[in-house]
N, C-alpha and C positions, 0 to 999 in steps of 0.2 A: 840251228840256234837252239839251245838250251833252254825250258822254261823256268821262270822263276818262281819258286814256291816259298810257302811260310807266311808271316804277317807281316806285312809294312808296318812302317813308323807312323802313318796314320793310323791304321787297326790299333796300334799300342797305346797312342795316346785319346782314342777312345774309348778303349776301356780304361785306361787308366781315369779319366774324365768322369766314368760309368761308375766306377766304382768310389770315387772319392765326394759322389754324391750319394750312393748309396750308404755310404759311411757317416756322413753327415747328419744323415736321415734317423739313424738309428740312434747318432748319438742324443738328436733332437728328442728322440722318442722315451731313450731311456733318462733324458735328464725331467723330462716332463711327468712320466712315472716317477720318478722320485721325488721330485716338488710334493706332488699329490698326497704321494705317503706318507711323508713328512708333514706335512702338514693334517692328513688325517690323523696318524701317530699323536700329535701334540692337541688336537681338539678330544681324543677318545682321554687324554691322559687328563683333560681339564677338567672333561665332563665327570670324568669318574673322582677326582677330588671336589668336585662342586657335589654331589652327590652325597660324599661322602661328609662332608661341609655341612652340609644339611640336618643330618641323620644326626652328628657330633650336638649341632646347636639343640634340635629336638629335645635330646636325651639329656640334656641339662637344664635349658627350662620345664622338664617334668618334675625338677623340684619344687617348683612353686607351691606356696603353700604350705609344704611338708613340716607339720607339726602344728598348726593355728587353726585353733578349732574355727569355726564358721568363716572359714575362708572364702575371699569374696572378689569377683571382676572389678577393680579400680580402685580395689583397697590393698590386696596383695598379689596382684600383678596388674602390672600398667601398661598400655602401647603408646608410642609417640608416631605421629607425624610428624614432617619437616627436623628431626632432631639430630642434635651438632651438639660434639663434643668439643667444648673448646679450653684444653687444660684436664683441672680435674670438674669441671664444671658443665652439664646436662645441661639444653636445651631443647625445648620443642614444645608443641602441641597436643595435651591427653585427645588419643582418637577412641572413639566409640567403637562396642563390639562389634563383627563386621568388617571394621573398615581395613585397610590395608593403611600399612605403618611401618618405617622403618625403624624403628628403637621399640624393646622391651624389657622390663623391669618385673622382677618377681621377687619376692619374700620370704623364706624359709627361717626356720626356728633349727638353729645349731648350739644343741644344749641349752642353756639357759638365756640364750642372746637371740633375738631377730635379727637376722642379717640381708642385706638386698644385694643381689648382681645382675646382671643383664648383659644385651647384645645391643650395637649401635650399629645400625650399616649406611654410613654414610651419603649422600644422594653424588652424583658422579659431578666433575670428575677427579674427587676424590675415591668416592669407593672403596671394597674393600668393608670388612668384618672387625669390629673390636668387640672387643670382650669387658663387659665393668666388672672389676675384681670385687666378692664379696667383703660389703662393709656394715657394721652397726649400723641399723634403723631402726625410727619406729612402725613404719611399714613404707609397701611401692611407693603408695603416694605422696612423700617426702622426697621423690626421686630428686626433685631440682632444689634442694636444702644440702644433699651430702656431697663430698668431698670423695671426686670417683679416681681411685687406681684404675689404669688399661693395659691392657694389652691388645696389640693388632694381634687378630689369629688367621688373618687371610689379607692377601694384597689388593692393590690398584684393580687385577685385571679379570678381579672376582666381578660377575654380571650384579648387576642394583638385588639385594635382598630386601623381602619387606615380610613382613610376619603382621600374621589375623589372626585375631583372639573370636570364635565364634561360640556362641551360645547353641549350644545343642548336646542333648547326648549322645554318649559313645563310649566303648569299651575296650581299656586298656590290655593290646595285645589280646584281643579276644576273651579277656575275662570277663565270663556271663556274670559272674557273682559282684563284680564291682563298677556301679555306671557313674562314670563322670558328668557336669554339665557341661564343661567345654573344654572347646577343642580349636589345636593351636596349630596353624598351617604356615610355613618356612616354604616361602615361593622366591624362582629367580629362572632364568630361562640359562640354554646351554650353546653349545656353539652351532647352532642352526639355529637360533630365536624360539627353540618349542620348549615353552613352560615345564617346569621340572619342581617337581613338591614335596613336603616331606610333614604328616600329620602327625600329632600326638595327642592325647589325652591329658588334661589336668587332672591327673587323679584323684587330688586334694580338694579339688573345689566337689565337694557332695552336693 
């Protein structure tokens, strides 16, 4: 009698069995690395426009001030607490130096006019960054008197901003020769909840 060699149809169909798990496996693995990265991808992408969000708002309330001589903490720049834009229409609470606040208001002299603008960052879950468009004043402290143009400059799913006017000095970009008294911190956390900041100098307030 002749032996019979090769694989059975059983040896066949376990490997086939073997291998349509091991195939499974891999696709599981590589669909999970990619969730990951994708999703990493879209948090590094956040974080680096929250950042940069920051840095934007900074650089424009260092105009405060800019041109009024004895420029002053809650005469030409204000902070709010609790404050809503509703319309063209400011509300809120004047918060003390120190305090954390989401709305601020500053004053600059544009040619022969004072003008105010500022940032509102609404508390959630609205959220989200508007912009008050520069308008004739007689200074911040008028903030809930004008009639505010906006613009959203960041969305819904911008983390709570809140901005501190703090009493201290400090030197703008490192200039020994010119020392401000205060200094204005743009706080708001990133896609891991770790705090993320961004300082400026009011140059203007001597």
């Amino acid at each position: 009698m002749n032996d019979q060699r090769g694989m059975s149809l059983v040896s066949l169909m376990v490997g086939l069995v073997v291998s349509l798990v091991a195939t499974v496996g891999l696709l599981s693995v590589y669909r999970n690395t990619l969730q990951v990265t994708t999703v990493a991808m879209k948090s590094g992408t956040n974080d680096s426009q929250l950042a940069s969000l920051l840095l934007r708002t900074g650089a424009s309330i260092e105009d405060a001030g800019y041109g009024i001589a004895g420029a002053s903490f809650g005469t030409q720049v204000v902070t709010l607490s609790g404050a809503v834009l509703n319309g063209t229409t400011l509300t809120g609470t004047v918060a003390t130096a120190g305090t954390a606040a989401n709305a601020i208001v500053w004053a600059t002299l544009n040619g022969a006019t004072i003008q105010c603008a500022g940032f509102v960052a609404p508390p959630l879950p609205t959220g989200g960054v508007i912009y008050l468009q520069p308008t004739a004043c007689a200074n911040a402290a008028s903030w809930s008197t004008l009639a505010w143009t906006s613009t959203t400059v960041a969305g819904q799913s911008t983390a709570p901003i809140s901005f501190t006017v703090t009493q201290q000095t400090c030197e703008p970009y490192g200039i020994t020769a010119t020392t401000a008294k205060y200094l204005v911190t743009i706080s708001s956390t990133d896609s891991i909840g770790a705090t993320v900041s961004s300082q400026q100098c009011l140059m203007n307030f001597q």
